[in-house]
N, C-alpha and C positions, 0 to 999 in steps of 0.2 A: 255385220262387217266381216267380211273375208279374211283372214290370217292371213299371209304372204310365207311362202315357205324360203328359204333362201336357197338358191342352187349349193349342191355340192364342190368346193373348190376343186381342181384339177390340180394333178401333180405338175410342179414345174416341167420343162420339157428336158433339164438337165438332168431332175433325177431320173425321166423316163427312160433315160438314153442309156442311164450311167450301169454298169456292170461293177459289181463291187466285191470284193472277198475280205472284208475288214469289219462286215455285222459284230455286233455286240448281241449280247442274250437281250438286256432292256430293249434295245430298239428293236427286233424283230416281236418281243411279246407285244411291244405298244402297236404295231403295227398290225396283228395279229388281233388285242383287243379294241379294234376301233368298229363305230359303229358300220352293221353288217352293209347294210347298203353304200356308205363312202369305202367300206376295203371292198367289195366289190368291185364297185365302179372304178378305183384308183389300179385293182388288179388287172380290171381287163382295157387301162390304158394301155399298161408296161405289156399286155399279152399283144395287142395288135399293135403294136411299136415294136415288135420283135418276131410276130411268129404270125401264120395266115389263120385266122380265127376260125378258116372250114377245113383245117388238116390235124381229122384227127385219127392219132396213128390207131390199128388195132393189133392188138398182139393176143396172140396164142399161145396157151400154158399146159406143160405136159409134163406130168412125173413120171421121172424115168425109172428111180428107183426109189422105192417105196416102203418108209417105215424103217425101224430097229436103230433110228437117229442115235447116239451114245452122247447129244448135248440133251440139259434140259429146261429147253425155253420151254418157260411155261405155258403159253400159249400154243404150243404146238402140237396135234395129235401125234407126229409120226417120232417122238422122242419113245426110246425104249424105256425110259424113267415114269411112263404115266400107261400103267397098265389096264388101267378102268378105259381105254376108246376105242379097245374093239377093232383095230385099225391093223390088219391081216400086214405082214411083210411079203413084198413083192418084190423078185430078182432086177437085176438090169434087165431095159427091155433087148430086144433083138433090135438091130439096127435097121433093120431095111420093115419092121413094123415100124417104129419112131418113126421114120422116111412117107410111109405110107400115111399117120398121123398129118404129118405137115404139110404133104400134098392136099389133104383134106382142107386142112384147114385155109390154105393159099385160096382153095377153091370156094372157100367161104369168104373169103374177102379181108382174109387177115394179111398185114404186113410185116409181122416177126413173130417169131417161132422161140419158145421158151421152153426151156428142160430142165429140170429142178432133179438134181438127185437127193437121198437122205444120206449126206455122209456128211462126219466132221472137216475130212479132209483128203482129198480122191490119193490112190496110191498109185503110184507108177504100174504101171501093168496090162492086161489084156484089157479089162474097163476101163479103164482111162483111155488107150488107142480107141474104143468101141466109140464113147462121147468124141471123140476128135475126128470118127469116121461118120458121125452124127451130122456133127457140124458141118462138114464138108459136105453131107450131103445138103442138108437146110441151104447153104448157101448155093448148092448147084438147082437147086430149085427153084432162087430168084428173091430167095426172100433175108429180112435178117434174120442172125443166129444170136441167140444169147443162153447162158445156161447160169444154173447156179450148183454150188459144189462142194459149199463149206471153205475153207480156209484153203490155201493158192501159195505154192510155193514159185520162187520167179521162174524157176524152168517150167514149171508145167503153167504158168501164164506165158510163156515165149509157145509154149507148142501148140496150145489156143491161139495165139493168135497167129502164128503160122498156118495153121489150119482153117480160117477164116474169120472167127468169130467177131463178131458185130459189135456185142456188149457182155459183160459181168455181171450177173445179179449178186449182191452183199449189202443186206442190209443192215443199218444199223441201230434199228428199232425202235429207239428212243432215247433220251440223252444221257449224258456218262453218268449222271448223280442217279438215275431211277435204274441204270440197265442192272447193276449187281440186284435189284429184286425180279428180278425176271431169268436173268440167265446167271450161273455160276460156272459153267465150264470150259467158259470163252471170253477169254476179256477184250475191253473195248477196242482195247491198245493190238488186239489180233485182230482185230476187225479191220482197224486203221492200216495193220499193216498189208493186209491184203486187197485193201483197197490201193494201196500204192504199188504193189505187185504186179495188181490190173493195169494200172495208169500207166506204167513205166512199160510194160510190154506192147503198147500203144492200142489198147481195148478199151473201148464205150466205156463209161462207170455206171450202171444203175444200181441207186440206191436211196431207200426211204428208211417207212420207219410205220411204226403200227399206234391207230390211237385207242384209248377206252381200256387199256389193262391197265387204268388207275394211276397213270402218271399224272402232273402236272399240268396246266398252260404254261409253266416256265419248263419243265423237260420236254414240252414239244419244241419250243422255241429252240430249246438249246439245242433240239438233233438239226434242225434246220441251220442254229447258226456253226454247225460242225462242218454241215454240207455246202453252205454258201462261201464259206470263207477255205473250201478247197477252190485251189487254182490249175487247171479249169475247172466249174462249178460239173459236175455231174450229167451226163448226157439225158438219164432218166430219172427221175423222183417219184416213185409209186409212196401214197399214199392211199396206207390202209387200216380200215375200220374193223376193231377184234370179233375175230366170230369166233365165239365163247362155245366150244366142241366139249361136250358130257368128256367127263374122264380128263382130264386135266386141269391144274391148280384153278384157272381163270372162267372154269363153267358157270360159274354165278356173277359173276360180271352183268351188269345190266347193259342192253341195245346203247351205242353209239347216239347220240343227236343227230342227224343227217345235217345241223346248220356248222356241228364241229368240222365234219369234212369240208362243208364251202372252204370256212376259216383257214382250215392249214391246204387247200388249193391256193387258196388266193393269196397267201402269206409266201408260200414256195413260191407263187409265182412272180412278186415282186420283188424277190432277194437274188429269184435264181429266171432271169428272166427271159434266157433261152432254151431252157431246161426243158426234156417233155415230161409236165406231172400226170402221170398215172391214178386214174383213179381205181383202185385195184380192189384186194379182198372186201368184204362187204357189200360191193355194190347191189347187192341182190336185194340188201332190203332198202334202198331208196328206192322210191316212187320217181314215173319219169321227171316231173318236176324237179325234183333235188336234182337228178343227174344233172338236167338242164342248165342247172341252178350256176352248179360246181364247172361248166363248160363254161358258163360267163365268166367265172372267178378264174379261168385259165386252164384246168385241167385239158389234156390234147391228147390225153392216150386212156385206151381203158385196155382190161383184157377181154376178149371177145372168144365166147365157148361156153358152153355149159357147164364147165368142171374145169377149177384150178387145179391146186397139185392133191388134195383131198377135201376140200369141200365144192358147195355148189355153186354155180353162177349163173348171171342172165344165160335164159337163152338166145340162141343166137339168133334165132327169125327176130324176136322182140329187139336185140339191140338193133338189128338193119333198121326194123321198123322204125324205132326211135334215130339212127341217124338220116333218114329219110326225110323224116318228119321235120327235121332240122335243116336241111337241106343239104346232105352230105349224101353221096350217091354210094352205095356198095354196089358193087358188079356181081352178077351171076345169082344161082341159087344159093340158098345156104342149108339148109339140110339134108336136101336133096344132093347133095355132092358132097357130105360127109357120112352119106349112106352105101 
């Protein structure tokens, strides 16, 4: 005799619809622990109730300035507090190389353009004009601009977004009760503020949060229910898996689950459900499977390139391949015109 399996119920159509900034930490963890295949399936309602299931963005990531960081997030190589990674200090780039980077990468099939410096908080001066003539270039290229920059005072977010910028990278790693083990030299309450700094000068917000440096299933929950119950919810949500870099506190950290990332995809993606989640650092050790996995559960953007701001990533033939293979079309060559 055959077992009968019961279908999965569908979410009602009110909650598909419903956009909400009022999560609780309990509801998003239940939501979060349910079984993988109903948050799947429940995710990628609210994902194609809201967003085209074959648009998914790709972004390109460039450090611009590199290392002698003065925070010390543990997880970070380019913090000058974690001398054991070996990880060389690198000036601002020259802007019309940046410019030459982005065009590369347009050419490879990317649709935003990412510049990460290592600073706690940019100073007024000839770099800061340099990034603002960055940006201006990125955008006269056709693409978006986003950067990230450490902590944002509101004039220097009005001069960013005067100058074009797309989006804000700040994130905020993980939730308020785990972040003091990870970071001491920046509190949560500075993160928040510069997250509103961004918002009020009328710039994109992206922001996530990092999983596997030993928090919780409830400190996940809570960085998401930080983000969901800002109004508007956040334009980007990168979610990332800790890559555990020799010479800093979290080197012995064990690999990530690849089923954790579906989870908090599919989780961001039902709380925040116009949001593009990012499947970001780590991607390199899912197998295309998982990638795949995490595109049903909602993820709609990854970064695309070899090399984030100092570890490694897919390469980029391999991701075309894999969104081809999906049936997502990249235009052009891709190595070959980063050559």
């Amino acid at each position: 005799m055959t077992e009968t399996v019961a279908p999965l119920a569908p979410f009602p159509a009110t909650e598909i619809a419903a956009i909400r900034h009022d999560w609780t930490v309990a509801e998003i963890q239940a939501i979060h622990d349910l079984p993988l295949l109903d948050l799947v399936y429940r995710a990628a309602q609210v994902h194609r109730a809201h967003n085209d299931p074959a648009d998914i963005q790709r972004a390109s990531l460039l450090s611009i300035k590199t290392g002698a960081c003065p925070e010390d997030c543990a997880y970070c190589p380019q913090s000058a507090h974690h001398k054991g990674t070996g990880l060389p200090r690198e000036r601002l780039m020259p802007v019309d190389k940046v410019l030459q980077e982005a065009a590369a990468a347009k050419a490879a099939g990317a649709h935003r353009f990412c510049m990460g410096a290592a600073w706690r908080q940019p100073k007024d001066g000839p770099e800061f004009d340099a990034v603002l003539s960055m940006v201006r270039g990125v955008r006269g290229l056709g693409m978006e601009a986003c950067v990230t920059l450490g902590m944002l005072t509101p004039s220097q977010a009005g001069r960013l977004a005067e100058a074009g910028l797309t989006s804000y990278n700040h994130n905020l790693d993980t939730g308020p009760e785990f972040y003091g083990d990870i970071i001491s030299t920046r509190t949560y309450e500075d993160r928040l503020n510069t997250l509103q700094n961004v918002r009020d000068a009328g710039i994109g917000v992206c922001c996530g949060g990092i999983v596997g440096m030993g928090e919780g299933v409830k400190d996940r929950a809570a960085m998401l229910q930080v983000l969901a119950n800002h109004a508007p919810h956040p334009e980007s949500v990168p979610i990332n898996a800790l890559v555990a870099v020799e010479g800093t506190p979290l080197e012995d950290r064990p690999p990530v689950d690849p089923l954790d990332l579906v989870r908090m995809c599919a989780t961001a993606r039902i709380v925040m459900p116009k949001a593009r989640v990012r499947l970001s650092a780590g991607r390199k050790g899912l197998t295309r499977e998982a990638q795949i996995l995490c595109f049903m559960a909602g993820a709609n953007s990854i970064f695309y390139g070899e090399r984030l701001l100092t570890t490694a990533n897919n390469e980029t033939d391999a991701d075309a391949e894999l969104l081809r293979d999906i049936g997502i079309t990249v235009p052009g060559l891709t190595l070959a015109a980063a050559e």
